[in-house]
Structures are given as C-alpha cells and as structure tokens.
Backbone as numpy.savetxt, mean C-alpha at the origin, in Angstrom:
# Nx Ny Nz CAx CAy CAz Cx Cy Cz
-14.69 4.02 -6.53 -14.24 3.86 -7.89 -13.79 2.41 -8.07
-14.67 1.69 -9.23 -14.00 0.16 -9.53 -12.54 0.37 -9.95
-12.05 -0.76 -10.14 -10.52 -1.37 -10.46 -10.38 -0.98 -11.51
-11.13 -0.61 -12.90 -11.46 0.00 -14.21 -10.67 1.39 -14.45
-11.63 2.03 -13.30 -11.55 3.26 -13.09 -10.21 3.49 -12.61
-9.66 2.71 -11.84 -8.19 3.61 -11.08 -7.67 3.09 -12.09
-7.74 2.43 -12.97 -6.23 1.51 -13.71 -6.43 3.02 -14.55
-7.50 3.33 -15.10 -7.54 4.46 -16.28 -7.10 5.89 -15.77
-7.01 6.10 -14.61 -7.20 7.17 -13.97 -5.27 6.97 -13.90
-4.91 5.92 -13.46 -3.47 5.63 -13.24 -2.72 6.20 -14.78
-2.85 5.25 -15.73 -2.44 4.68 -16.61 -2.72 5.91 -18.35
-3.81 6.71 -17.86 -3.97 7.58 -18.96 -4.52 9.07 -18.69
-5.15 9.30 -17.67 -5.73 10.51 -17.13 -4.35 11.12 -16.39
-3.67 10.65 -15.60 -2.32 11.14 -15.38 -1.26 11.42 -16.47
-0.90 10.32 -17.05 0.22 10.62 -18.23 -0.22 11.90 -18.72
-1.43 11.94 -19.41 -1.99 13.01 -20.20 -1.82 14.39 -19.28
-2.24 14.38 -17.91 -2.02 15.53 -17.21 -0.61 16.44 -17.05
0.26 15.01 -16.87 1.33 15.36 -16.68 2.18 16.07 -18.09
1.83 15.66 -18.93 2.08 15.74 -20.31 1.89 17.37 -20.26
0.44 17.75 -20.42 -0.02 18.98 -20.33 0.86 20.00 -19.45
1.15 19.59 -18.22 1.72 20.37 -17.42 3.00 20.65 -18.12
3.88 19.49 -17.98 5.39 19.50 -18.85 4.90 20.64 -20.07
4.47 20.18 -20.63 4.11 21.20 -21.83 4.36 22.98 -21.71
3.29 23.15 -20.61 2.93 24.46 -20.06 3.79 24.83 -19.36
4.99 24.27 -18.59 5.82 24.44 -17.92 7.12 25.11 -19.06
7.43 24.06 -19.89 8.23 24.43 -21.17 8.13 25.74 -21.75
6.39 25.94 -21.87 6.40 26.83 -22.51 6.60 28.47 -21.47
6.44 28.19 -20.86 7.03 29.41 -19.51 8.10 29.71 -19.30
8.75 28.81 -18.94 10.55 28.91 -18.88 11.07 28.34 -19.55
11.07 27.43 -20.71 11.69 27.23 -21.74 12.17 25.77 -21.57
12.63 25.29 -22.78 12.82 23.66 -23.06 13.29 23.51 -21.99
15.08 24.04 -22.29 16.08 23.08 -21.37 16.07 23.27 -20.07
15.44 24.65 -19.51 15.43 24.90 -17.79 14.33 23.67 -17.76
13.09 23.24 -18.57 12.06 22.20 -18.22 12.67 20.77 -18.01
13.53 20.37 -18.63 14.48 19.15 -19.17 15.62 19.39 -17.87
16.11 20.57 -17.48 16.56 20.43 -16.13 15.56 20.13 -15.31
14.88 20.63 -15.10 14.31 20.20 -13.48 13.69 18.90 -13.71
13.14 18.51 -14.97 13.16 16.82 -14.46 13.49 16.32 -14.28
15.35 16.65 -14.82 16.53 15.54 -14.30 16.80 16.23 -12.84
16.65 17.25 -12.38 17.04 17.09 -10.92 16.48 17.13 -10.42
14.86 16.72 -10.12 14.37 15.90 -9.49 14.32 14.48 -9.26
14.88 13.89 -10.67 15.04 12.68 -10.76 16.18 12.12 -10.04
17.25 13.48 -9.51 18.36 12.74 -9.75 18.45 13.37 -7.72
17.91 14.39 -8.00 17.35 14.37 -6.12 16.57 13.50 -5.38
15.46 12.97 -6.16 14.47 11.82 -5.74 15.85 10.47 -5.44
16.28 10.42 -6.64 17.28 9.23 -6.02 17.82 9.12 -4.84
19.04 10.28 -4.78 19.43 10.40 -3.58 18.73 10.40 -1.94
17.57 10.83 -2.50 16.48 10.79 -1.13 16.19 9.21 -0.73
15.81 9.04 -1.70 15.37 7.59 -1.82 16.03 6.79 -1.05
17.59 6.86 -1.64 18.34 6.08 -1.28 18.53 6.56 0.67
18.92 7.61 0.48 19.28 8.13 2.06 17.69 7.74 2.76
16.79 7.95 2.16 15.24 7.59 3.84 15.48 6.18 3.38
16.01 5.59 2.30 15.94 4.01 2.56 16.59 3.04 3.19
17.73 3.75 3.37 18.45 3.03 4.19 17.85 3.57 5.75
17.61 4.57 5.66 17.36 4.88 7.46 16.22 4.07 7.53
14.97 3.79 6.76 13.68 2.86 7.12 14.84 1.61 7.40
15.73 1.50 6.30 16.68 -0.34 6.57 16.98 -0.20 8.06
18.08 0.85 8.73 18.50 0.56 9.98 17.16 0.88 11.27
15.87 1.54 10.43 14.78 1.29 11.49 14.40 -0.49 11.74
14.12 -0.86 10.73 13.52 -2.13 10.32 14.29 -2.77 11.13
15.51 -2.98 11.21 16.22 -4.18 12.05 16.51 -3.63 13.06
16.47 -2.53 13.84 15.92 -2.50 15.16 14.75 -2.48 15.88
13.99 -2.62 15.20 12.60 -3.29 15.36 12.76 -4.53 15.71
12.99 -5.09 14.86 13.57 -6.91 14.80 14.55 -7.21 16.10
15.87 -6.17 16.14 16.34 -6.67 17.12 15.82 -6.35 18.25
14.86 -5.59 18.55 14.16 -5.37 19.61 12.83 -6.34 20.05
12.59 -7.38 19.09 11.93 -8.17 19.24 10.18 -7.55 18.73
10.43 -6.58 18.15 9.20 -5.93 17.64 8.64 -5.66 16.20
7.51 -6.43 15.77 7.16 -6.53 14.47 7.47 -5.28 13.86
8.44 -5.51 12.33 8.48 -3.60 11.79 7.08 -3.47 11.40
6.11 -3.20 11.78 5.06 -2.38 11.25 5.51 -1.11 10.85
5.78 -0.06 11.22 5.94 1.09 10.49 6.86 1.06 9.56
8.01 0.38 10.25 9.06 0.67 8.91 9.10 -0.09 7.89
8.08 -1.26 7.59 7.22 -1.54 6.46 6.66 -1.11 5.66
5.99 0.17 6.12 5.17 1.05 5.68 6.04 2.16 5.46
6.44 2.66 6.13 7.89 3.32 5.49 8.44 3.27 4.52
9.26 1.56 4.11 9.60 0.76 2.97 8.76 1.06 1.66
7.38 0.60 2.08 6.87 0.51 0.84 6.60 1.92 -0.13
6.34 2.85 1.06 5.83 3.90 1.05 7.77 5.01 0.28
8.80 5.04 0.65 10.05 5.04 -0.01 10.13 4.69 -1.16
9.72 3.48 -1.45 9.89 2.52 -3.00 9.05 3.38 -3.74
7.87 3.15 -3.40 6.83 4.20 -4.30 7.90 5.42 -4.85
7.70 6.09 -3.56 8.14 7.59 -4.12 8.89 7.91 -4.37
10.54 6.61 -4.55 11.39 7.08 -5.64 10.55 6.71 -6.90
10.31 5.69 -7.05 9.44 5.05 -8.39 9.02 5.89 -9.01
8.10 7.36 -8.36 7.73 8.05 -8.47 8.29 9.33 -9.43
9.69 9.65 -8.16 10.65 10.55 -8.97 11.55 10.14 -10.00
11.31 8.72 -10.24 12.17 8.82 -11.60 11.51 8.54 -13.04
9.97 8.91 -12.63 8.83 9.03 -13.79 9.23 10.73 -14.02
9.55 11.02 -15.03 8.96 12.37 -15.66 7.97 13.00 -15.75
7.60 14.25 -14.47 6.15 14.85 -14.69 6.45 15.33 -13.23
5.00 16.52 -13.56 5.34 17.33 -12.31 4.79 16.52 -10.89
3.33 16.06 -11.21 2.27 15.74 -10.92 3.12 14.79 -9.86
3.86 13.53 -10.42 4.38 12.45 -9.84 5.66 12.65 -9.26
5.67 13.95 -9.50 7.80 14.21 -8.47 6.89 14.74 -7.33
5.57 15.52 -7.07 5.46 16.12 -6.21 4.54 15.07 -4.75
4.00 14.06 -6.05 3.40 13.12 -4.73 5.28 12.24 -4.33
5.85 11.71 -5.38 7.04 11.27 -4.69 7.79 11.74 -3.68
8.10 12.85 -3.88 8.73 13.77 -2.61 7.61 13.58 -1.42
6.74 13.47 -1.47 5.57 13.57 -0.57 6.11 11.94 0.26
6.15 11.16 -0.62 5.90 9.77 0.17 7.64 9.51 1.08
8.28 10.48 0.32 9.63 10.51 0.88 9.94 11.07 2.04
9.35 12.56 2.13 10.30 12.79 3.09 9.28 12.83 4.65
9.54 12.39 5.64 8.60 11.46 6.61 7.60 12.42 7.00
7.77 13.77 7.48 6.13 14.17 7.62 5.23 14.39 6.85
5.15 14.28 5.78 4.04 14.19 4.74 4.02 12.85 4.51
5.38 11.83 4.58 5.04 10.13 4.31 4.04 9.72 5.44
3.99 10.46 6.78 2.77 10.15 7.82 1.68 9.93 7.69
1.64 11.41 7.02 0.33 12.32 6.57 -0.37 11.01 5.91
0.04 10.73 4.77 -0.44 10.42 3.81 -0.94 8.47 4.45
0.07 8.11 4.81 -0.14 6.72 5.37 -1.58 6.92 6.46
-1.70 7.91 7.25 -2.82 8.12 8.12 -3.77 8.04 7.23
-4.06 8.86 6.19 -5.14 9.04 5.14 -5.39 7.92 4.83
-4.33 6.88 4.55 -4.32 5.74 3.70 -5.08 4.48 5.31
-4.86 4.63 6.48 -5.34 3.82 7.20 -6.17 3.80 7.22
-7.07 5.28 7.81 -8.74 5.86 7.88 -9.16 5.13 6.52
-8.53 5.26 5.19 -9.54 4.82 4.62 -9.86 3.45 4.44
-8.55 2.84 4.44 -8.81 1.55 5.08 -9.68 1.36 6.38
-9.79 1.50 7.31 -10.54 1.73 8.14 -12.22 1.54 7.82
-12.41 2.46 7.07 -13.64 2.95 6.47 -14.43 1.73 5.64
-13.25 1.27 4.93 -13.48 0.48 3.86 -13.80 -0.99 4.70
-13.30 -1.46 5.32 -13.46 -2.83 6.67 -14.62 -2.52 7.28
-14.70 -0.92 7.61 -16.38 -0.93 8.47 -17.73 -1.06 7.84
-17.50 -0.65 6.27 -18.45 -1.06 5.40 -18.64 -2.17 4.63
-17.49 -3.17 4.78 -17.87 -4.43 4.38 -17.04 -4.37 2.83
-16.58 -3.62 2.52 -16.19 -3.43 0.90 -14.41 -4.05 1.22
-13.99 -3.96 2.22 -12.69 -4.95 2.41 -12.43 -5.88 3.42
-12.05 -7.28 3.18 -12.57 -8.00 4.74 -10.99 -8.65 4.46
-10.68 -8.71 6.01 -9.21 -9.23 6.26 -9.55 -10.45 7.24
-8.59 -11.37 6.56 -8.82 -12.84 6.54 -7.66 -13.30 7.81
-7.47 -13.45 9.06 -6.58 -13.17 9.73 -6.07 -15.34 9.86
-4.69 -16.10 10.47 -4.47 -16.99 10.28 -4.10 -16.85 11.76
-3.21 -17.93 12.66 -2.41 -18.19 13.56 -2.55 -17.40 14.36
-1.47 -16.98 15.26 -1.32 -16.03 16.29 -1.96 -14.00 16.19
-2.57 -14.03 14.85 -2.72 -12.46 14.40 -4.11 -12.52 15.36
-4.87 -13.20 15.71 -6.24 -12.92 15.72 -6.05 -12.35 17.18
-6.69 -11.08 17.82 -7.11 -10.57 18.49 -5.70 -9.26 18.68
-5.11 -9.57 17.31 -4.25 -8.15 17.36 -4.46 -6.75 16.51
-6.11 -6.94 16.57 -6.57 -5.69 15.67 -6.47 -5.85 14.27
-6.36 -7.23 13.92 -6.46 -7.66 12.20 -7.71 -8.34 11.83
-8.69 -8.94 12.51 -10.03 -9.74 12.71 -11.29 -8.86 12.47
-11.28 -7.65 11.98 -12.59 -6.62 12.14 -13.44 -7.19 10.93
-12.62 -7.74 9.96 -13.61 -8.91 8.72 -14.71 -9.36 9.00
-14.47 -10.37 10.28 -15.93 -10.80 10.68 -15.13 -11.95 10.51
-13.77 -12.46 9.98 -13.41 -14.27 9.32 -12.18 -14.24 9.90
-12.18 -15.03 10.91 -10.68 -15.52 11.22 -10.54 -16.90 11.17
-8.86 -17.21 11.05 -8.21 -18.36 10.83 -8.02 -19.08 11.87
-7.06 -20.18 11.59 -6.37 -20.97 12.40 -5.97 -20.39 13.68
-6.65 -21.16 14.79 -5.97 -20.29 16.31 -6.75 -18.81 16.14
-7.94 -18.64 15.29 -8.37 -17.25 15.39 -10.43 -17.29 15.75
-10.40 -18.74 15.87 -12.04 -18.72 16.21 -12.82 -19.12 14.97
-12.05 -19.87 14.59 -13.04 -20.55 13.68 -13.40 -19.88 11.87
-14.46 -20.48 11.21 -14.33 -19.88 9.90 -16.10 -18.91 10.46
-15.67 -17.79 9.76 -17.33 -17.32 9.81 -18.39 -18.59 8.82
-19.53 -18.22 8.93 -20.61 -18.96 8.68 -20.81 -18.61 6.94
-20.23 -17.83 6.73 -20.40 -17.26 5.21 -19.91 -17.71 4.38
-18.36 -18.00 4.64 -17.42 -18.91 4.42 -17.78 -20.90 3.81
-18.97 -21.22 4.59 -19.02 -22.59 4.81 -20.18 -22.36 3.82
-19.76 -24.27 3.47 -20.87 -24.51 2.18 -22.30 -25.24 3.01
-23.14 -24.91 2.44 -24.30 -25.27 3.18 -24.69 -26.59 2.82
-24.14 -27.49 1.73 -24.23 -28.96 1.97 -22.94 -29.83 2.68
-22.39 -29.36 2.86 -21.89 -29.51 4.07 -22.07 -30.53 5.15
-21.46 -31.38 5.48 -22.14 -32.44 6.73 -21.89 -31.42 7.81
-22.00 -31.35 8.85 -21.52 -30.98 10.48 -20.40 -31.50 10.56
-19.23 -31.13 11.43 -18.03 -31.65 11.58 -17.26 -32.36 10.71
-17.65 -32.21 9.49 -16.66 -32.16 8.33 -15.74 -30.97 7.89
-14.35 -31.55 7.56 -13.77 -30.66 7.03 -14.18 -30.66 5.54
-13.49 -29.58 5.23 -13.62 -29.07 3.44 -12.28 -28.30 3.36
-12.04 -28.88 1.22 -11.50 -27.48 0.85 -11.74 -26.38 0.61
-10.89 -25.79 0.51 -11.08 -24.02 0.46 -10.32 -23.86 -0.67
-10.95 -24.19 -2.46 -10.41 -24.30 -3.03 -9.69 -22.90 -3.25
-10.22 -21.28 -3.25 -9.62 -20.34 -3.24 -8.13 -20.37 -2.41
-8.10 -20.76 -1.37 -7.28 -20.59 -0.44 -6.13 -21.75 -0.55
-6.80 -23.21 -1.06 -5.99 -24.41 -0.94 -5.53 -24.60 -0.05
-6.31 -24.68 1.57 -5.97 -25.23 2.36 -7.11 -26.08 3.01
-7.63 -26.24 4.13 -8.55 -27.31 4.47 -8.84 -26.26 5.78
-10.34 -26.23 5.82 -10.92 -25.55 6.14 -11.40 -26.62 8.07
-11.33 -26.08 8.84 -11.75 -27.41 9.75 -13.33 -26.53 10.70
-14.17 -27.75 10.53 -15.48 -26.40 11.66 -15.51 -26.12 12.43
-15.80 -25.23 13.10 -16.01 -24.70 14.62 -16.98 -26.29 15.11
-16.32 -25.91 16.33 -16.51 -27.03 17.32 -18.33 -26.73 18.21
C-alpha cells in the first residue's frame, strides 16, 4: 500500500470506523455507560502509560549503565508513546490496539510482526538502510549501501560522470561522498 493509501486508511477509514462502532456501542448500552468507558479507558490508558513508561525509563538507563545500546527499550519507548497516544483518542478500535502496544506481551507480539516485516521489506529492495561509522557489520548493512568505516558507497549511489578518485556531493545527504579505493 502507497503513502496515499495509509494516510487515508489512517486519517478517514478509521475515524469513520470508529465512529460507527461508538455509535453501535451507544446504541446497546446507552449514551452515558458509552461516554464512561471512553473516559476510563482514557483515563486507564494514562495510568498505564505512565507506569510501562517509566519502567521502559529505568530499563533504558540500565542498558546505558551497563554499557549496552537500549535497543529494546527504544522500542519499548516508542512503542508506549504510541499506545497512550492511542488511548487518549476516543474509539474502540484505537483503545484496543493502544492497550495492545502497552502492556508488554502483546507490545512483543506486535514489534516481532513489525521486524519480519521490516525484514521482508529490506529483502525485496522496497526499504534500503543506509548504515554510517561503527554500525556496519552489526546487522544494519543488508541495503546493499554502507557508510563511513562501512565499505565504501555502493555503485548505485555514484554518478557516472564522475572522474575515478574523486570525491562528490551527496546533495540529498549534504555530506561528501569519498570512493572506494
């Protein structure tokens, strides 16, 4: 699905769903029990939020003080932010993926899903990761293009008028591109 498609799928195919549901929900058990449970989800999502966010906080800096990149509790982080973000949107649709990204075995779940498809997406060429400095040969290089200290620029990269052993800019990037040797 292009960038088109998810913005519409985000931005109006949800609202509208959610809308519908709220609706149908109302009309089952009635206004104010409906108008409750959005505020206490909203107001449970907070509290969650806040409580897995601070525990990703005291993961994160023992990572650090352990001398170990937070990778997960990055992903943790981001993955927390969402899914309060989430619960303090009104709708069923979006309290139930929020709770999802919150509470950690379904926040797994879902981050696994989210790697594979990343994964997927790098093996087919539809996402390429551009690696710089010390990253290259730490499982970030599957692009085919690494940086500085990472082996050079791929061949795809370089302009074909070009001298040999000239550098160039990289006006996308704004930095200076230097050739493999």
């Amino acid at each position: 699905m292009n960038i088109i498609g998810r913005l519409a799928l985000l931005f109006v195919v949800v609202p509208i769903a959610e809308l519908m549901l709220l609706i149908e929900l109302g009309q089952y058990i009635g206004l104010l029990p409906t108008l409750g449970l959005v505020m206490l989800t909203g107001v449970t999502g907070a509290w969650l939020a806040r409580a897995e966010g601070l525990r990703v906080l005291v993961q994160f800096q023992k990572e650090l003080a352990s001398g170990q990149l937070p990778g997960q509790a990055l992903l943790d982080g981001i993955s927390v932010l969402i899914g309060g973000a989430l619960l303090l949107t009104p709708g069923v649709i979006t309290d139930f993926v929020g709770f999802s990204l919150l509470l950690p075995f379904t926040r797994r779940w879902i981050q696994r899903q989210m790697r594979a498809s990343l994964e997927r997406q790098m093996d087919t060429g539809q996402v390429r990761v551009v690696t710089m400095g010390g990253f290259s040969g730490a499982g970030f290089d599957r692009g085919g293009v690494s940086g500085f200290g990472g082996g050079g620029v791929s061949k795809a990269g370089l302009d074909p008028n070009q001298e040999p052993g000239e550098s160039r800019m990289d006006p996308s990037k704004g930095i200076v591109v230097e050739p493999e040797d």
